[in-house]
C-alpha positions, 0 to 999 in steps of 0.5 A: 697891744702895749706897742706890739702888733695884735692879731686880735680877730674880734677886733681886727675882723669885726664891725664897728658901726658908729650911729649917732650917739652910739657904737654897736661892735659886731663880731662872730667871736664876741657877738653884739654889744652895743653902747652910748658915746659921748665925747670929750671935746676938750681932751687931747688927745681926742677921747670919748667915754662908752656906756655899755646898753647891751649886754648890760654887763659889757663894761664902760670906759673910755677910748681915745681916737684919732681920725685921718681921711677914712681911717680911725684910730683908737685906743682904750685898756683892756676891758675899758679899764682906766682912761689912756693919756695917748697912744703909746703904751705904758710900763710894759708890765702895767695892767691893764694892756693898752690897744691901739687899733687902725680901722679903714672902711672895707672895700 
């Protein structure tokens, strides 16, 4: 988080299930949110903006991605607020707090 590494469990230890057009985030410590994607074609790097389906009340916003083989990276701002211009962080002290996250299929 803003260049340092996290140990976020609702993160790291939960299910992230891309299904069409949309993106259903499972985990024990949050429970189950799910949301439309629509994708950025033009952006650089890589960008797709979230809309919150349910809860209704899980926030929108808009995370950057990065794919290599059957690894993704994403980045987005606390709470989905504001729209991150790359994977690195901003002013350590700027709110809100930029997350980097490498996700690789579970073995």
């Amino acid at each position: 988080m803003n260049g340092k590494e996290t140990h976020d469990r609702a993160l790291l230890e939960g299910n992230w299930k891309f299904q069409g057009s949309e993106l259903i985030l499972e985990s024990r410590q949050k429970g189950t949110a799910r949301f439309t994607i629509k994708i950025d074609e033009k952006a650089k790097p890589k960008a797709f903006h979230l809309t919150s389906i349910e809860p209704a009340n899980a926030g929108s916003g808009w995370m950057l991605f990065s794919r290599q083989t059957n690894t993704l990276k994403i980045a987005f701002y606390d709470n989905l607020q504001g729209r991150p211009e790359s994977f690195e962080p901003r002013d350590p002290r700027s709110e809100p707090e930029l997350v980097v996250v490498t996700l690789s299929p579970k073995k």
